[in-house]
N, C-alpha and C positions, 0 to 999 in steps of 0.2 A: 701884365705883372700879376693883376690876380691871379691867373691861372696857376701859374709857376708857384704862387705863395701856399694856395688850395691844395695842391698836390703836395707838398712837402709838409703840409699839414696833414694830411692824409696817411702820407707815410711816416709819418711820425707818430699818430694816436696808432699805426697800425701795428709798430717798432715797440710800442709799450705795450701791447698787448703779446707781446710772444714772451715776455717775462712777468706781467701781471694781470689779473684775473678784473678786478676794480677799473672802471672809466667810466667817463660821464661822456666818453665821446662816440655815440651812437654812429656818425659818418665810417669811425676809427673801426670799429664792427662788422659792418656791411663790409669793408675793405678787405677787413680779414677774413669772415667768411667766404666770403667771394672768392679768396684770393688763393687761399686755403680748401679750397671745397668743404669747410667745416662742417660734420654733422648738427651740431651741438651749437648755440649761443656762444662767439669769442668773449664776449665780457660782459659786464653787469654792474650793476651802482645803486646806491641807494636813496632811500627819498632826504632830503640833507635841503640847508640853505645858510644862506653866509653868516658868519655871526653881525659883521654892522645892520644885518636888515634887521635883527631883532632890538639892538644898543640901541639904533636912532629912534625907538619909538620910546626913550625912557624906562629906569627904575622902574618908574610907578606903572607903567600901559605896558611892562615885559605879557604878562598874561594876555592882554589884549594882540600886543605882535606874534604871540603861538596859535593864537585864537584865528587869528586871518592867515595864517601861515596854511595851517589844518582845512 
């Protein structure tokens, strides 16, 4: 069952890449280069994190949870 679920996972970050340039899915890239003989990087993303990782550390320690983020 993993396998089958991997692959359609595969082809899926690959599926969103032929319409958008943005993904965090690095597997999704190699697919598409690969698959593509792409000269060039299929996608790219940037450095980002969830907003509750910052909330759960409180108001008051927000500075604190950028500080450990960084």
């Amino acid at each position: 069952m993993f396998v089958f679920s991997f692959l359609f996972f595969l082809v899926g970050a690959c599926a969103h890449l032929t319409s958008f340039y943005g993904t965090d899915t690095i597997s999704g890239c190699i697919l598409a280069e690969n698959y593509y003989l792409a000269k060039k990087i299929a996608g790219n993303s940037i450095p980002a994190t969830e907003h509750s990782t910052i909330v759960s550390w409180g108001r008051e320690k927000e500075c604190d949870a950028y500080e450990n983020f960084i």
